[in-house]
N, C-alpha and C positions, 0 to 999 in steps of 0.2 A: 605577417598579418597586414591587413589593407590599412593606412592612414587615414583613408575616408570614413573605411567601417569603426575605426577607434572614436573618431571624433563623433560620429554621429550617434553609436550607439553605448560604446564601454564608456566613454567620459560621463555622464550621464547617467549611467546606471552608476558607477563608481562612488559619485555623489551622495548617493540616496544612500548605498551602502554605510558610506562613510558616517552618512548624519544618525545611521543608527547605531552604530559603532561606539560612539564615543559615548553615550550615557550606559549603554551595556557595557563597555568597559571597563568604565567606573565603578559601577554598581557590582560590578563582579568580583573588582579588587577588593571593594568595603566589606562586603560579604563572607571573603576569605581569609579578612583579620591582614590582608597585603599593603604594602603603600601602594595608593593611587596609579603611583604613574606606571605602577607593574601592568597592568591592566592593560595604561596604555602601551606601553613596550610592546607588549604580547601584538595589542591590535596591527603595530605597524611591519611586527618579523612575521606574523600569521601572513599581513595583504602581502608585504615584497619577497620573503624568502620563498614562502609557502607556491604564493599568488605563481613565481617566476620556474618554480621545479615541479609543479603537481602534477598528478596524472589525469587530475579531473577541474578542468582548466575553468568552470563556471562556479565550483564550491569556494565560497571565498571562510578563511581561519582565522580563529580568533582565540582569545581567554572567553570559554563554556562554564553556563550554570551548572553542567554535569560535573564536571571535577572540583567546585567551588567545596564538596562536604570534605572530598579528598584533603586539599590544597588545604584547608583552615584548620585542618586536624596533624598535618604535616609542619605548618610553620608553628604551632602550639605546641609541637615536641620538639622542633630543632631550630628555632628560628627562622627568619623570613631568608639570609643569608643563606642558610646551609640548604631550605626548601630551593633557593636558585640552583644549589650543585645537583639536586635532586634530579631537578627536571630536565637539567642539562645530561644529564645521563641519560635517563627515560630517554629523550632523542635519541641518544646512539642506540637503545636496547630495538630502538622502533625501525632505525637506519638498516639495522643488521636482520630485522623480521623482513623490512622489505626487500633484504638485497637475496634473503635465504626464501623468496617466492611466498611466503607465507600470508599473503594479504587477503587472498580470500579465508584462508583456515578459519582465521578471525570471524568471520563470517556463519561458524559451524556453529556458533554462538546460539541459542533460542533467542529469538527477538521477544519472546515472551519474560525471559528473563533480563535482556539489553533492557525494552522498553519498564519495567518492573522496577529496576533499579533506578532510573532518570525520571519514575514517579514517586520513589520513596526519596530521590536529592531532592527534587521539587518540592515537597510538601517538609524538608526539613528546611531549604534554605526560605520560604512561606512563613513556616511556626518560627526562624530565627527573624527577620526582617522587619515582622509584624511588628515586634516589640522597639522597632528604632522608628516605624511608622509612627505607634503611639507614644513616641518619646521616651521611650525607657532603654536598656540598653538588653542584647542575643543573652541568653544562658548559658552553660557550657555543653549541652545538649537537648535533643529534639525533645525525650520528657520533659525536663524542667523547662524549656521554652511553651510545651502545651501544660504544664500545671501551675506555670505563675500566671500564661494567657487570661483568667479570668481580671485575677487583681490588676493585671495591667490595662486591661480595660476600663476597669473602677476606678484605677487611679485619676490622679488627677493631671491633666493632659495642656502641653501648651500649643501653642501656636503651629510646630510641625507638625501639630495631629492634622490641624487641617491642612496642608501643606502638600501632605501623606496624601488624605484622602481625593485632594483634587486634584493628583496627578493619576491616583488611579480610576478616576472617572472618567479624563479624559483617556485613558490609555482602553479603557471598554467603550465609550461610546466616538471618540475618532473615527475609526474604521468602519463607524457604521452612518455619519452623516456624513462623513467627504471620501468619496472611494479614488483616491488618485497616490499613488506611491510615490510620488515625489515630495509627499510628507507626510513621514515616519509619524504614527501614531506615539511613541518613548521620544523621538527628540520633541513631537508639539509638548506634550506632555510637561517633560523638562525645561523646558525655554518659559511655558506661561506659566507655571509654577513658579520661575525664577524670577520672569519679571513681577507675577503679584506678590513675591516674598520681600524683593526691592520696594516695591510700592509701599508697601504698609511697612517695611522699617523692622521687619522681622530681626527678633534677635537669636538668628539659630544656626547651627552648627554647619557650617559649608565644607567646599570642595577645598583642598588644600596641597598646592602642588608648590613643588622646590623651584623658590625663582630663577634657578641656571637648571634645568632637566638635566642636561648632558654631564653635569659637574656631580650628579645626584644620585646617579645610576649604582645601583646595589653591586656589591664586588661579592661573590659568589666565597661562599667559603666552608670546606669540608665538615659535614654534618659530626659533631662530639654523640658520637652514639657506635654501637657493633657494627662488622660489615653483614651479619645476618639484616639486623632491623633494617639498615640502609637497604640492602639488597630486594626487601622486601616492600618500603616502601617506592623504589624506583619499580621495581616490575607494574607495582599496582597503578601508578601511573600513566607506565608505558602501554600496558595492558585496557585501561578501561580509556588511554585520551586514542587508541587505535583503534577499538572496537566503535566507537563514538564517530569518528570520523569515516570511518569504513563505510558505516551504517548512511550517514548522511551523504556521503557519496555517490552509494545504491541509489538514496531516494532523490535525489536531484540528477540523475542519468533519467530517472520517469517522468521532468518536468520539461525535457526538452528533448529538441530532434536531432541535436550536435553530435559530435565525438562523445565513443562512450568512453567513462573511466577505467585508466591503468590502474588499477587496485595495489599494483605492489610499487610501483612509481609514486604512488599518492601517499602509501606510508611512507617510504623512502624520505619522502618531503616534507610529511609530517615529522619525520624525524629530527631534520634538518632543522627546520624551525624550530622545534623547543629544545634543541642542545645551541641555538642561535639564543633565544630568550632567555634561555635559564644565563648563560652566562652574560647577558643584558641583564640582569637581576628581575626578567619578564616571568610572569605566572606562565603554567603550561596552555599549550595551544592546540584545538582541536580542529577539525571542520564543521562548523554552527550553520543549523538547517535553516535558524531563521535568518540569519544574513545571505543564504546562499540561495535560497528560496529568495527576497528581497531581488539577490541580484538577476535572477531570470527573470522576476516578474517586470524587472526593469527596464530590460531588453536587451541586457550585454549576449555577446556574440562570443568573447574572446578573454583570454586570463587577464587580459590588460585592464580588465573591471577592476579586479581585487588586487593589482599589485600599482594603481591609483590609488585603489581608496584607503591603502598601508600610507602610499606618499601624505595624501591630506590629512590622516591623521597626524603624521610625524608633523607636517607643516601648522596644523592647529595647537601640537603641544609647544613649539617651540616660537611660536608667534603671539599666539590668543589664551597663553595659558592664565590671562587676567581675568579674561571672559570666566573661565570653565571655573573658576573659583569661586562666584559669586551663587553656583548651582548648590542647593538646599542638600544637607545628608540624607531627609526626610524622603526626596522625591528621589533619590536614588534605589532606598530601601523600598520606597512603591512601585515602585518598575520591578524592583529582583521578586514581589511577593508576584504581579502576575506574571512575569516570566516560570516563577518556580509553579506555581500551579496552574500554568499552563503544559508543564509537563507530563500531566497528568490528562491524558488524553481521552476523551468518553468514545472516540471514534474507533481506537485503538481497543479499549475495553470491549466496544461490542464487537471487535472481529474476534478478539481472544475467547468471549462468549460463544459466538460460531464453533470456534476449532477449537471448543471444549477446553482450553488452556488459561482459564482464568487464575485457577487456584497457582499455578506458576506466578501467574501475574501478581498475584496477592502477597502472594507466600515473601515472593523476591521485596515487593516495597514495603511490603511491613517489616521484612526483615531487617532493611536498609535503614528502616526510621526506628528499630525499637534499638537495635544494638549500633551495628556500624555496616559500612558498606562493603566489606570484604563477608564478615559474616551474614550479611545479607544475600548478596551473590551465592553463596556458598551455597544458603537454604533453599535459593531459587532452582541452582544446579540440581540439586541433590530434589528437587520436586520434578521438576522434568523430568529427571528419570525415573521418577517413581510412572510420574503419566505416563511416560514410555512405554515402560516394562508392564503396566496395568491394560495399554490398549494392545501389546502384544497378546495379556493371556485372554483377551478379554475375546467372548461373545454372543452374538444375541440370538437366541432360539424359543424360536415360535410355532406354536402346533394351533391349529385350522381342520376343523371339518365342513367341506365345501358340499358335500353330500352322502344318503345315505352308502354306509363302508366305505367310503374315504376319508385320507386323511392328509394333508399335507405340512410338512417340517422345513420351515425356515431356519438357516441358518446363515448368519452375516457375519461379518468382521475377521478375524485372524482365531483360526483354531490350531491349538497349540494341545501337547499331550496332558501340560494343565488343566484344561477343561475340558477331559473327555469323560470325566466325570458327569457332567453336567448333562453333557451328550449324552452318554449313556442312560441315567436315571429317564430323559427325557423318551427316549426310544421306546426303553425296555414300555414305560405308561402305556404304549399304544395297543389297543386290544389286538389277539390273533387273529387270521384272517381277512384283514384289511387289506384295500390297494392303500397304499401308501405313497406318494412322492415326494423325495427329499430334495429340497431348492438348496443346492449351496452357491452363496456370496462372497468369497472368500479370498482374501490377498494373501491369505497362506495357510497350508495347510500341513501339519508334517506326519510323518508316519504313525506315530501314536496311535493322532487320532484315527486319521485314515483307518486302521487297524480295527479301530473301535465300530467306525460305522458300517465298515466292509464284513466284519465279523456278524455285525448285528441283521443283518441285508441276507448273507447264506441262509442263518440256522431261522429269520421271518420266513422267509421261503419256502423253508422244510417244511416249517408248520401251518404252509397253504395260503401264506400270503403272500403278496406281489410286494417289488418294490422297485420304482424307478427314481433313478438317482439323475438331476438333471444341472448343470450349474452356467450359471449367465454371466457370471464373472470371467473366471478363467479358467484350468483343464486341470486342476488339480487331483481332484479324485480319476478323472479318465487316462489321464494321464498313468497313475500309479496302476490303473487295471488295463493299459493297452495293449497288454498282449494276451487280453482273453476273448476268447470268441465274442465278436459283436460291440466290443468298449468303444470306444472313439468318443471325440466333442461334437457336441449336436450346436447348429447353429443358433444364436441369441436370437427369439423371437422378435425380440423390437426390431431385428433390422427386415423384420419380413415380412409380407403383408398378409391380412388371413387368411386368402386360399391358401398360403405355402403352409402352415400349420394346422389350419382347422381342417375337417372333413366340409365336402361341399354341403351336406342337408343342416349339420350346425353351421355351415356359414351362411345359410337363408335364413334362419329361423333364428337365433339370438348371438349372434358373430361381436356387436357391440358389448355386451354381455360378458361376450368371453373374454372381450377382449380388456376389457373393466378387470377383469377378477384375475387373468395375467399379470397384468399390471399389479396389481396389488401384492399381487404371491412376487414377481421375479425382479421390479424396477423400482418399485416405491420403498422396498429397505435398501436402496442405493441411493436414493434420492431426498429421501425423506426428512436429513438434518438440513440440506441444502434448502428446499421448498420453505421448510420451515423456518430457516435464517431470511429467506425473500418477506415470508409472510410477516413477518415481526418488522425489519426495515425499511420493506419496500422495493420496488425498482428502480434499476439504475442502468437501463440500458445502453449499450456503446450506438447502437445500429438502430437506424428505422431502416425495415427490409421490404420494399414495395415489390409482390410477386405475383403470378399468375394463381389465378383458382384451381389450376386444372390437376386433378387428383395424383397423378403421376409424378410433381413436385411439392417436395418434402422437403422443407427447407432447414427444419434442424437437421436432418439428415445430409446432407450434400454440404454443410457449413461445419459439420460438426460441434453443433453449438448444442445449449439446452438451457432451462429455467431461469430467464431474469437475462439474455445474450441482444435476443432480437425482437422488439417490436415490428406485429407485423402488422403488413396491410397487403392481402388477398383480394382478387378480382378478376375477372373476365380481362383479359389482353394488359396485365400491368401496366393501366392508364389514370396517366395522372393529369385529369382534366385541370384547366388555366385556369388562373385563380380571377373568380369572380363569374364563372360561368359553370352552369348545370348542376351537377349532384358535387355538393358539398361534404362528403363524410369523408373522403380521401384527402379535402383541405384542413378538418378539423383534425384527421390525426398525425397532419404534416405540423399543424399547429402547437398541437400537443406535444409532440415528440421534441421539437424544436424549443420551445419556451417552458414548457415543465418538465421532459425530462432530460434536456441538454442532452441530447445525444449529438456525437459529433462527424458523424456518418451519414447517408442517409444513399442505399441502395438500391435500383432498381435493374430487377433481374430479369428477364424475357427466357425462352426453353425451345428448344428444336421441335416441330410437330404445334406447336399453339394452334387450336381451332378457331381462334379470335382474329389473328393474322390472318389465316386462311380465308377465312371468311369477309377481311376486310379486302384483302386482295381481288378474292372473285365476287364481291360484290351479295354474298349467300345471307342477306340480310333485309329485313324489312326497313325501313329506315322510320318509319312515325310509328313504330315499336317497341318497349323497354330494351331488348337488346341491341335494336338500330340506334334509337337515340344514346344508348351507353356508348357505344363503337365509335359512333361517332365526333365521340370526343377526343380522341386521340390523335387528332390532327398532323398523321402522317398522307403524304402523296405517295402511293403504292405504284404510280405510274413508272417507274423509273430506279426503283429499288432491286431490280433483279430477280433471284430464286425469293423461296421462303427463305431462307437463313439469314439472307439479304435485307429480306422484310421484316423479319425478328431483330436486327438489330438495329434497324433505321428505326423501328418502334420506340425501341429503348433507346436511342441518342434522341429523339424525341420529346420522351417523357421526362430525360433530364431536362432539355430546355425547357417544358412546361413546368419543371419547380421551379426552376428560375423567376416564374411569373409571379410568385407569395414571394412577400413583403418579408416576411420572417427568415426565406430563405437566402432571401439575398443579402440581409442585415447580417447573418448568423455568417455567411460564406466574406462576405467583404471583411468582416471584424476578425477572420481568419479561425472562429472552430468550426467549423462545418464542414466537410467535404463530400461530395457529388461522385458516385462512382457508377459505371455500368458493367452489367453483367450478363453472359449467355449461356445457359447450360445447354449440355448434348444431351439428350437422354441414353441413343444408343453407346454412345462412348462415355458414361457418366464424367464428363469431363468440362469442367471451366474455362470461358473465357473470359478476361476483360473486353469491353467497347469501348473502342475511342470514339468519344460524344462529336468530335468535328466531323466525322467522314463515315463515321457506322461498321469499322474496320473491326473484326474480331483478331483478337490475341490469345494465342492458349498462356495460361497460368504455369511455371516452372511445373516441370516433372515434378513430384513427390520425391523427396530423398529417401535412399532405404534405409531401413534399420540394418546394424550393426549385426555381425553372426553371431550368434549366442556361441561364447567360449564353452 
């Protein structure tokens, strides 16, 4: 690694890490009924062992709120000694998942049930903490910590109460009046807490470290209990500080553009570190999103972030540990309550609401906070599959009459021989002699059913009714009838336009119409939880897609994109007039797109055959005309451009430099989220190019990779 790049960017970020480190460290041990300094231990074998072997060289490891209900339920049956041999084991159970490739497996995990779990510990170690907040002292569990919560309220409260609450003010309103990460909203927090608890002479419970550290270190010693219970308690360890860390690994590979994570190197190393800490007398170590998060936001480059910020811990415990003493017990336990109920995610909740998985969600944190966390898990598991096994049998069938004697039957989701039941009552309803069309939606179909609707399809027929069976998904039923006269897959109308489906005298006379009520029968029960989740949250597009008007581009089409992907902006020759000159509505949704909906994209596509170029080329324009004066802004010299193709893409290196001219985009491109791309489509080759904006050069886009042969 570069000495320049360490110095300029990991030292620095390492810092910031580190200043958040040490009161999450603390606050973690208190939490978990540990000595203090285990906390720290963990912090500094998490930054150097971790920091120096990992597969995912930006995630910086530490002692996690997530194993905190573990960890204080573990040293509460065996001691804090015998919890060190624990974890020291755990390491090797985690050494050996990673060296036996198993690191994504972990992964197979429902994140409905991961995230479930990490919000029933949050709201346990919250209902414990609260009560050291308001001066009284944790319960021995989550009930009796929320059934004394009242009287501990009522009680009568000293001085750490306020102590308590004004670290947690500043720990909520920091982040929102100084936006600068080189100070940690938990260390301000902690620090002005400490200094006004010094100022006023406070007489309250501090931080409490052994004046020699290294002379104090817990010597590990075999848990007096069965090797089942032990067995059990180390798996659960090994098991939920992997899956934890795995998890946050994923999601800090999404925060940056670096090397992705070796997932089975990253346990390997997780390993390493807590059979390192446990025999350090160190709580267990995981990889914690919000330090790791912390350290991108910082700017580290390089693992050298997190195996400094391990160094400055060590060097603050072993130097400053006078300092760290003077820090309130009060303002540790208000850090752990919004740490713990910050893991309680609403952002999280509303995707699990999307993908219908909340009752997972539920199921797993309630279960976590009313019993314990292995029987929690358990309940979580054991819901997931039930959601599994329900949206396998599950689906949705709807009958439409679109006109006189017709009839149409929707069918969506997974038909299974389970519900051919349902199928069938449905059918049989339909009066005889009807045309009939069956829509199926379906990601599986198996013989059962099939049987059921192929059956009911003959003997409708006998009895002089029609029935065409059509499906937009995939070939399931044509498939099981290909080898009868005339079966085949008929192609998905959305990718075609109306003359290829309609008759030409319906496509004069109400083609919009049809094409409405298409839609409704074959695309919107595909689309319709998706529309619906937009409509409740909003947008969030990646892309502003600046494109030509000309009917023949279809830009979800050629992008493969759909509902809530691309903002657009259509027009006459993909012109994007300079800012401050002519027709403003292609500046206001460069504006928009850019300051309200943060997109971080912003492309502008030109097309083989454009009538706009053609016309700017030969001059086929009026000029003191709405179409002249539009043309005219696209302040290309045609003079010297070559063919059309030539001119289509001198247009589009063009219209990049006129974004270049709004304020917003050059703010947005300099601060580094914004990127400027060009693009040219072939019509007759349906085929993509990149434009390079210096010189107007087109690039074809990699070949399509094929898919694999169906074994």
């Amino acid at each position: 690694m570069s000495v320049l790049k360490v110095i300029r960017h990991d030292v620095p970020a390492s810092i910031v890490v580190f200043l958040i480190a040490i009161p999450l460290s603390l606050g973690i041990a208190a939490a978990s009924g540990a000595p203090l300094l285990a906390g720290l231990v963990a912090a500094v074998v998490g930054g150097v062992v971790v920091g120096a072997l990992g597969g995912a060289p930006l995630q910086v490891s530490g002692p996690a709120a997530g194993l905190t209900v573990i960890v204080a339920g573990t040293i509460a049956n065996y001691g804090f000694a015998a919890t060190a041999t624990i974890v020291a084991l755990a390491g090797g159970v985690q050494v050996l998942l990673g060296l036996a490739r198993l690191g994504r497996a972990a992964l197979a995990l429902s994140p409905a049930v991961v995230h479930g779990m990490l919000a029933g510990i949050g709201l346990v170690i919250a209902l414990s903490q609260i009560h050291v907040v308001l001066g009284g002292a944790p319960q021995s569990d989550a009930w009796h910590n929320l059934r004394e919560l009242p009287a501990q309220i009522l009680g009568i409260h000293g001085v750490s109460v306020l102590l308590g609450l004004l670290t947690i003010g500043l720990l909520l309103l920091w982040p929102r009046l100084v936006r600068t990460s080189l100070l940690p909203a938990a260390l301000v927090a902690v620090v002005v807490t400490t200094v006004v608890s010094a100022l006023i002479g406070a007489d309250v419970q501090r931080v409490d470290l052994p004046e020699n550290p290294l002379s104090e270190l817990v010597v590990p010693r075999w848990p007096d209990a069965g090797a089942g219970e032990i067995a059990l308690a180390v798996l659960t360890i090994a098991l939920v500080a992997s899956v934890e860390s795995l998890l946050s690994a994923v999601a800090v590979d999404r925060m940056h553009d670096g090397p992705r994570a070796d997932l089975n190197r990253e346990l390997v190393a997780q390993g390493a570190g807590n059979t390192v800490s446990g025999l350090l007398g160190g709580l267990p170590i995981t990889g914690v999103i919000v330090r790791s998060s912390t350290n991108v936001g910082a700017g580290a480059r390089t693992r050298a972030s997190a195996i400094l910020h391990g160094v400055w811990v060590a060097g603050c415990v072993l130097l400053l540990a006078g300092l760290l003493e003077k820090i309130p017990m009060a303002a540790l336990a208000a850090v752990l309550v919004v740490v713990g109920l910050r893991l309680i995610s609403l952002a999280q909740i509303k995707i699990y609401v999307r993908h219908r998985e909340l009752p997972t969600y539920l199921i797993t944190a309630v279960g976590v906070v009313a019993t314990d966390l292995l029987t929690g898990v358990a309940l979580g598991l054991a819901a997931a599959v039930v959601v599994m096994l329900w949206r396998v049998a599950r689906c949705d069938i709807r009958t439409a009459e679109p006109g006189p004697g017709e009839t149409v039957v929707t069918i969506t989701g997974t038909l299974a021989f389970v519900g051919s039941g349902r199928v069938a009552r449905a059918l049989a309803a339909i009066p005889a002699g009807r045309s009939v069309a069956v829509e199926l939606h379906l990601d599986y179909l198996d013989h059962g059913a099939f049987q059921v609707i192929d059956d009911w399809r003959e003997a409708y027929e006998k009895a002089g009714g029609t029935v065409t069976v059509r499906e937009t998904h995939d070939g399931w039923f044509h498939r099981a009838t290909s080898g009868r006269l005339g079966a085949g897959k008929t192609t998905p109308r959305r990718f075609g336009s109306w003359s290829q489906w309609q008759n030409l005298d319906r496509q004069k006379r109400d083609a919009m119409a049809a094409g409405i009520q298409e839609f409704e029968r074959s695309v919107a029960p595909l689309v319709r939880p998706h529309l619906a989740g937009l409509a409740r949250d909003g947008q969030a597009p990646e892309q502003l897609f600046i494109t030509c008007a000309d009917s023949r581009l279809v830009p979800n089409l050629i992008t493969t994109s759909g509902p809530g992907d691309l903002f657009c902006v259509r027009n006459v020759g993909n012109i994007v007039p300079q800012y401050g000159t002519g027709d403003s509505s292609v500046g206001a949704s460069i504006e928009f797109a850019v300051e309200v909906l943060r997109v971080s994209t912003i492309t502008v596509c030109g097309h083989s055959g454009c009538g706009a170029v053609r016309a700017l080329m030969t001059g086929g324009y009026t000029p003191d005309r709405p179409l002249g004066r539009w043309l005219s802004q696209s302040g290309v010299d045609f003079t010297d451009c070559g063919d059309e193709e030539g001119c289509v893409t001198a247009n589009v290196a063009q219209q990049l430099a006129n974004l270049r001219t709004y304020p917003v985009v050059r703010e947005a491109e300099a601060a580094g989220r914004l990127t400027l791309t060009g693009l040219y489509f072939n019509l007759a080759e349906a085929r993509m190019y990149t434009v390079d904006e210096s010189n107007g050069t087109r690039t074809p886009l990699p070949p399509p990779v094929p898919l694999p042969a169906a074994s």
